[in-house]
C-alpha positions in Angstrom: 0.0 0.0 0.0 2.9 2.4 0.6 4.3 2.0 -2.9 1.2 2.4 -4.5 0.4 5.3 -2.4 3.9 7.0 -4.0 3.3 6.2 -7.2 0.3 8.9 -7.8 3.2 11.6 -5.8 5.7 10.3 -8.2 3.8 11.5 -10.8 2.5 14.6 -9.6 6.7 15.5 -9.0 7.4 14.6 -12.4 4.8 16.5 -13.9 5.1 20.1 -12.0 9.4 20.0 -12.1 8.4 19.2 -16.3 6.5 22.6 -16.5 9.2 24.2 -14.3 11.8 23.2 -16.2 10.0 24.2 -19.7 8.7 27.3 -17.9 12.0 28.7 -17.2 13.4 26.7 -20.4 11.5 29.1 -22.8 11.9 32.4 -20.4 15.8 32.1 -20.9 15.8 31.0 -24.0 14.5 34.1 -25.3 16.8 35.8 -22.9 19.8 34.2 -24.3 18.6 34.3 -27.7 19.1 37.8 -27.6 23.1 37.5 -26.4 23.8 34.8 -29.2 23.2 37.5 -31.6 25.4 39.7 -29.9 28.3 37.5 -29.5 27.5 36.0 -32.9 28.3 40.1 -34.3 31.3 40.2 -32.0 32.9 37.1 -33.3 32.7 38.7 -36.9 34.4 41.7 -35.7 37.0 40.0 -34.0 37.3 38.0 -37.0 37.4 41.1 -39.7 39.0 43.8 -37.8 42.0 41.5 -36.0 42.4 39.4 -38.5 43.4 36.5 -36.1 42.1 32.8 -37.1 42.9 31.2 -33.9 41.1 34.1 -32.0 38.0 33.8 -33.9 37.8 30.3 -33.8 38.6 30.1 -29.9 35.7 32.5 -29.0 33.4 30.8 -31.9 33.7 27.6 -30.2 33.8 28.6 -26.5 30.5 30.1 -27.0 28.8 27.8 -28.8 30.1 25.2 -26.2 28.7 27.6 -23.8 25.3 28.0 -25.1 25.1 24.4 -26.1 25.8 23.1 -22.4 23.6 25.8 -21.0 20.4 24.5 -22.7 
């Protein structure tokens, strides 16, 4: 009877950290979708005005590492 009883708890849990998650998932995502933008523009001007490969590269890839991992 006590595992049964958790079973209908489990699911309640499940169900309110899912609309947390996509609550907060959508509120940042337009958040950061607005900073992608701006770092996407600062990679091309590190790019065109330093003209530095390896810079460009290393900030193109630590950001998009960044933004990958933080979704």
């Amino acid at each position: 009877m006590r595992e049964s009883a958790l079973i209908p708890y489990f699911y309640y849990y499940h169900y309110y950290y899912y609309y947390y998650y996509y609550y907060y998932y959508y509120y940042y995502y337009y958040y950061y979708y607005y900073y992608y933008y701006y770092y996407y523009y600062y990679y091309y001007y590190y790019y065109y005005y330093n003209n530095n490969y390896y810079y460009y590269y290393y900030y193109y890839y630590y950001y998009y590492f960044y933004f990958y991992y933080l979704y």
